[in-house]
C-alpha positions in Angstrom: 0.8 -0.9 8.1 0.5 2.8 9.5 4.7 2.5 9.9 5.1 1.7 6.3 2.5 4.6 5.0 4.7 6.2 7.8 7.8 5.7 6.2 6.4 7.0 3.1 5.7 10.6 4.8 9.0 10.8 6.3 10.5 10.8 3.0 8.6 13.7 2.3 9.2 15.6 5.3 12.4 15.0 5.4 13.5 16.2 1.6 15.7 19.6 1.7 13.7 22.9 0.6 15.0 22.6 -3.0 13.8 19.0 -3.8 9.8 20.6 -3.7 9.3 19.3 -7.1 10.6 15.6 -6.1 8.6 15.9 -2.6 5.5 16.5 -4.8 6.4 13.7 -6.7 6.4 11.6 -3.9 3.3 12.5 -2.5 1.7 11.1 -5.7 3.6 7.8 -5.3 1.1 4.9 -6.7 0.8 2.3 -4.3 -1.0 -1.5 -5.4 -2.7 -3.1 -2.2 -2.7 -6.8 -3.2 -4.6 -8.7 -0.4 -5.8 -12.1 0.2 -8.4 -13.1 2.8 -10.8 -16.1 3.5 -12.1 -14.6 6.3 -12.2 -11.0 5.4 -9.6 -10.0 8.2 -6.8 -9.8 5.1 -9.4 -7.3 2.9 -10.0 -5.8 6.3 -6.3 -4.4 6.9 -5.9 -4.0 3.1 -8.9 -1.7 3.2 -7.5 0.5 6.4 -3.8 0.5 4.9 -5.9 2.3 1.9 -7.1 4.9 3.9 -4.4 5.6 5.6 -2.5 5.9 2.1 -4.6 7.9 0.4 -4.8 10.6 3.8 -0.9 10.8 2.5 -2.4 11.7 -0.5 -1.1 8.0 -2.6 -2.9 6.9 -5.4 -3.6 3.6 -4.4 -5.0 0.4 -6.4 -6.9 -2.0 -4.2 -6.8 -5.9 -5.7 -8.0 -9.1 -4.3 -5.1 -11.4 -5.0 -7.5 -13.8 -7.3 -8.2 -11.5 -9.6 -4.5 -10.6 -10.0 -2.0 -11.6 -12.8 1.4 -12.5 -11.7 2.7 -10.9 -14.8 1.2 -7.6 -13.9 3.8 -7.6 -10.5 6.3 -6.5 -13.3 5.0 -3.2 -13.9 4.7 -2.6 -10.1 7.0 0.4 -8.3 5.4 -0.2 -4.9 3.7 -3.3 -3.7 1.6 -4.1 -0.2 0.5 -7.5 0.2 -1.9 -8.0 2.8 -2.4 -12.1 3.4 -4.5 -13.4 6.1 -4.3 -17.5 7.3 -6.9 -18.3 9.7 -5.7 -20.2 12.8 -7.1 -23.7 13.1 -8.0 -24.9 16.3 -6.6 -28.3 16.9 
């Protein structure tokens, strides 16, 4: 997760001199954090891919994946989705 909010700075950094007013832009990119977790390790890495968005200064929208409507992905720009599966010893 810290290479994709990663990625996000380098696009910043890496913008020529006249492009300021798009690298602000950029630094206020909204970001949704879907995650889904039954054991909490999913919220865990959802909630620490937040903080490390909003140090990069994101606007960032944290949602469990239940209380989510499918027909809200249309309206997204930028998606993470965190998912968590348990392994089951056999």
């Amino acid at each position: 997760m810290s290479g994709y909010i990663a990625g996000f700075s380098a696009q910043q950094t890496e913008l020529p001199v006249a492009d300021q007013e798009t690298a602000s832009s950029v630094s206020q990119m909204a970001l949704t954090i879907l995650y889904g977790s039954r054991t909490g390790n999913g919220e865990g890495l959802a909630k620490k891919a937040q903080r490390l968005a909003e140090i990069q200064g994101r606007t960032i929208t944290l949602k469990n994946m239940e209380s989510y409507r499918p027909r809200d992905l249309q309206a997204e720009k930028n998606l993470l989705v965190v998912v968590s599966t348990p392994v089951s010893k056999k």
